[in-house]
N, C-alpha and C positions, 0 to 999 in steps of 0.2 A: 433513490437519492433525493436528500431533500432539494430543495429549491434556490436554500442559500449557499450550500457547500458546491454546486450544482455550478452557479454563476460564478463562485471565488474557482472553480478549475477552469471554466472555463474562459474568463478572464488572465486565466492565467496560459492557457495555451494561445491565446487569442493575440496574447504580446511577445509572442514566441519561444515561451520558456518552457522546458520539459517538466514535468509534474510526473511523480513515479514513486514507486514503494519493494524494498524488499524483505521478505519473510524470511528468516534465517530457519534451520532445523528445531525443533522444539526443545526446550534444553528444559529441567528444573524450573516451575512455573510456569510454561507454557511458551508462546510463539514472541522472537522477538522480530516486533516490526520497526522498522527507520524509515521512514517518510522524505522524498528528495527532490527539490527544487534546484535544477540544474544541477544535480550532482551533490546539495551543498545541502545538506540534515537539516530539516524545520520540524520546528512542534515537539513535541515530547522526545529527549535520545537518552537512551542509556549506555551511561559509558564510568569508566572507571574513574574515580575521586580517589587520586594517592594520599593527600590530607587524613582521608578516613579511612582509605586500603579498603574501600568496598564500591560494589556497583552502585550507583544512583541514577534516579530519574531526574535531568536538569531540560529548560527550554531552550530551545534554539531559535534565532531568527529574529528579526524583526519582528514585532506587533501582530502585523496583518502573517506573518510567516506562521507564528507560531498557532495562530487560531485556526488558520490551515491545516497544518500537522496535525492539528489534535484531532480537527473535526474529520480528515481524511484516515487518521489513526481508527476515530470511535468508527466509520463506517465500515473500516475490513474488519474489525471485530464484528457487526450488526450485519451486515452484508454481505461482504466478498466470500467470509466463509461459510454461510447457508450457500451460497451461490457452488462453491469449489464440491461443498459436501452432497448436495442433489444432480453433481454431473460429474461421472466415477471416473471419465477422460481426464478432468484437471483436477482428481488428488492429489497432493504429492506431500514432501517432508520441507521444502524450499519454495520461495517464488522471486522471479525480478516482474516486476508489472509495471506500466506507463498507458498514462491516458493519452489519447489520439482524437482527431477529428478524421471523419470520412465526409462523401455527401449524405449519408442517412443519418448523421448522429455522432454523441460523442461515444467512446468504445477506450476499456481496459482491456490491453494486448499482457496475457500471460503468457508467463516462459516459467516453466518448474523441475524438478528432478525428485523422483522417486525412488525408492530401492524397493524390486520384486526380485523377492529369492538372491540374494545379496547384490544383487546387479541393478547398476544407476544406469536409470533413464528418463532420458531429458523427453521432454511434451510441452505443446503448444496450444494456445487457443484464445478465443476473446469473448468480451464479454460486453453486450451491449447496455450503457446506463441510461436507465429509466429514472424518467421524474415521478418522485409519489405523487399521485394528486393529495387536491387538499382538501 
């Protein structure tokens, strides 16, 4: 993770706010992510425009919210999922994820569900963030 996206989460757990992401099942186009700061959609959401009767991409948040969203959007695209795809334990079709501090570091706690052989199941695990050097 870079260095600035790095200080804006951790900034942000730092004042006690939860920072989290969930992956929805893949639909037509690929994976839809929602980015969530205390619960409440920052950054890029896609949601329904009755005006237009079609799905659209609008920003959410604040300023500082939405620059968040995007840049924590762009890195489970860059990232999280190299990361889920080189460890067969946390494949799945879903995920709810949130960033945490421990004493070693900061750390994304995954929660996902899978279907093997038509049967969901739910799996666990985390994922420790590293700073790229520079």
């Amino acid at each position: 993770m870079d260095k600035e996206l790095h200080k804006m989460i951790c900034d942000k757990l730092e004042s006690g706010k939860s920072l989290g992401f969930q992956i929805d099942e893949p639909k037509q186009g690929g994976h839809v992510v929602s980015v969530s700061l205390n619960d409440k959609h920052i950054g890029e959401v896609y949601q329904y425009d009755k005006n237009l009767e079609r799905y659209v991409n609008v920003l959410k948040g604040n300023d500082l919210e939405k620059d968040l969203g995007v840049k924590v959007k762009e890195w489970i695209h860059n990232d999280f999922f190299d990361y889920v795809s080189n460890n067969d334990e946390l494949l799945g079709d879903s995920y709810d994820c949130f960033f945490y501090f421990d004493k070693n570091g900061m750390y994304l706690r995954i929660s996902g569900v899978r279907t093997w052989d038509e049967e969901k199941e739910r799996f666990g695990g985390k994922m420790k963030i590293e700073l790229l050097s520079e």
